[in-house]
C-alpha positions in Angstrom: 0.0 0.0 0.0 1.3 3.1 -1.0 1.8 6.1 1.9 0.4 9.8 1.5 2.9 11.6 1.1 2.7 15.2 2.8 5.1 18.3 3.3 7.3 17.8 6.5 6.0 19.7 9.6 2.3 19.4 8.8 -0.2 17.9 10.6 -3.0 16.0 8.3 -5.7 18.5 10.0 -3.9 21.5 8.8 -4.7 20.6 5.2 -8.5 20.3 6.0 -8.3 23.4 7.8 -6.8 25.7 4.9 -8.6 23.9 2.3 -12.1 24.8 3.9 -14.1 27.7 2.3 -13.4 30.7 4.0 -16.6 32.7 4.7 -17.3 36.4 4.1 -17.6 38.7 7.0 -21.4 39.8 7.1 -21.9 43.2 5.2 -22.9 46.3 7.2 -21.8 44.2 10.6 -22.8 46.7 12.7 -26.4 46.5 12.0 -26.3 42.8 13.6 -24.3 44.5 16.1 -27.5 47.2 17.2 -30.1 44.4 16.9 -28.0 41.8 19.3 -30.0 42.3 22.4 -33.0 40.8 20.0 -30.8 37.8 19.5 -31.7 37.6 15.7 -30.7 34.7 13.0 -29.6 35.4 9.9 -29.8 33.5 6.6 -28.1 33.7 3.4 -30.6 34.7 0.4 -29.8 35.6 -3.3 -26.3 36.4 -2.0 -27.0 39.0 0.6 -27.8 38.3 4.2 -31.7 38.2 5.5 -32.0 38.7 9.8 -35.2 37.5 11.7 -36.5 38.9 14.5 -38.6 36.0 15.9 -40.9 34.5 13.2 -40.1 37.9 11.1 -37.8 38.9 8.7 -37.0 42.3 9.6 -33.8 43.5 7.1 -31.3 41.9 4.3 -28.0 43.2 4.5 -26.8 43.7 0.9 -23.0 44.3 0.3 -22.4 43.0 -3.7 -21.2 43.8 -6.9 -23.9 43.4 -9.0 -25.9 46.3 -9.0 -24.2 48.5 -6.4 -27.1 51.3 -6.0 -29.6 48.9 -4.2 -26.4 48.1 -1.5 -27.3 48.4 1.9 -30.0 47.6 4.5 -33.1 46.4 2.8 -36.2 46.7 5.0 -39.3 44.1 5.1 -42.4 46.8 5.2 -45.7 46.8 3.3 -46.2 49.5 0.4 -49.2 50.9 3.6 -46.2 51.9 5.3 -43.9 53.7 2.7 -45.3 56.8 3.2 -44.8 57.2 7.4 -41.2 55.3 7.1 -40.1 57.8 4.2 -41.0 60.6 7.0 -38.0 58.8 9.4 -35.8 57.7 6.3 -36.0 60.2 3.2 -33.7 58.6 1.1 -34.9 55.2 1.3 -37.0 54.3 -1.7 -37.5 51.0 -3.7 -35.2 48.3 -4.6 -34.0 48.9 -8.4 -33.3 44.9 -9.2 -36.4 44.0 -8.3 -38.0 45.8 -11.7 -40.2 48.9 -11.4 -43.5 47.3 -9.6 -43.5 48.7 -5.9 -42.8 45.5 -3.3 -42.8 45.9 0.0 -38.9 46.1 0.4 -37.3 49.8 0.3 -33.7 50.3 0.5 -31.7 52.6 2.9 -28.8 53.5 0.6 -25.2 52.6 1.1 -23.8 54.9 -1.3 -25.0 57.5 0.7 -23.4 60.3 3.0 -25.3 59.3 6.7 -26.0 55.6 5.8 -24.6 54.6 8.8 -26.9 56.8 10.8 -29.9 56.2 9.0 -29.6 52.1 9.1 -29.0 52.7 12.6 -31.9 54.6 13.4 -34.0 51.6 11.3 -32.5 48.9 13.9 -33.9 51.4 16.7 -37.0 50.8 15.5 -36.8 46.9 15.2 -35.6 47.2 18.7 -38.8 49.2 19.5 -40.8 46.3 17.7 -42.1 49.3 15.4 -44.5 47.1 13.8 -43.8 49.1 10.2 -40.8 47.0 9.6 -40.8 42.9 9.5 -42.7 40.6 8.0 -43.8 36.8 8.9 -42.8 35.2 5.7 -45.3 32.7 3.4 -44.7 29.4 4.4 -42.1 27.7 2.0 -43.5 25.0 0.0 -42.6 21.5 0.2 -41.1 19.8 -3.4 -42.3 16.3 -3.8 -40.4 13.8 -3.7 -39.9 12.5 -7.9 -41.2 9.8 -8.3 -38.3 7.8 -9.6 -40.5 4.1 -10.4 -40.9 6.0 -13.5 -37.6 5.7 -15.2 -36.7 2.3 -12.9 -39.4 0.7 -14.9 -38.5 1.9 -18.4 -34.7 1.1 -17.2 -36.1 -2.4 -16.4 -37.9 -2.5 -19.7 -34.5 -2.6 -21.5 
């Protein structure tokens, strides 16, 4: 039986350890920072970073290169509550990649000057349980199982 061979001085582990995926750091980390005494999760989704409060998804954190204008702290509201939360945030306004209908997600800006400020202010809220931003998401449906007989039988057939 031929031996592994392996560079003098390093452990088998070590190889495991530097070939494992590094992750990102989370974009906008201070937001989960402000919202810690709520002890949120997160979740990756379409590449950005989604953070429940409870049951409700409250904001995605957005940090990519792919459309750079809609970066920053997305916000789960209703279009009943644009008009008030544009009163507290009046740069935020709708997400450009998700086309021109009006959703219920708004964006607080990156690019701009007192982002920091203003995504801030949006996690006082959340800590306030301002019940403008978060939603309880649709439940996700459940894929059948494929029915594989199918193709065994025509495999069988052969």
């Amino acid at each position: 039986m031929a031996k592994a061979h392996r560079k003098p001085g390093r452990h088998p582990f070590d190889e495991a350890i530097l070939a494992r995926k590094q992750h990102k750091s989370a974009p906008h980390e201070f937001v989960l920072d402000a919202l810690a005494p709520l002890s949120p999760t997160t979740r990756p989704m379409f590449g950005c970073l989604a953070i429940y409060v409870d049951e409700k998804i409250v904001l995605i954190l957005r940090d990519t290169p792919r459309s750079p204008a809609d970066n920053g702290v997305w916000l789960a509201t209703t279009a009943e509550h644009h008009e008030s939360l544009r009163r507290d945030f009046p740069r935020m306004r709708s997400i450009r990649v998700l086309g021109k209908k009006v959703t219920g997600w708004q964006v607080l800006p990156a690019a701009e000057p007192d982002f920091e400020e203003t995504a801030r202010r949006a996690c006082t809220l959340i800590l306030a349980r301002d019940p403008r931003i978060g939603k309880i998401p649709k439940p996700r449906r459940i894929s059948k199982p494929r029915d594989n007989g199918d193709k065994a039988r025509r495999v069988a057939k052969r």
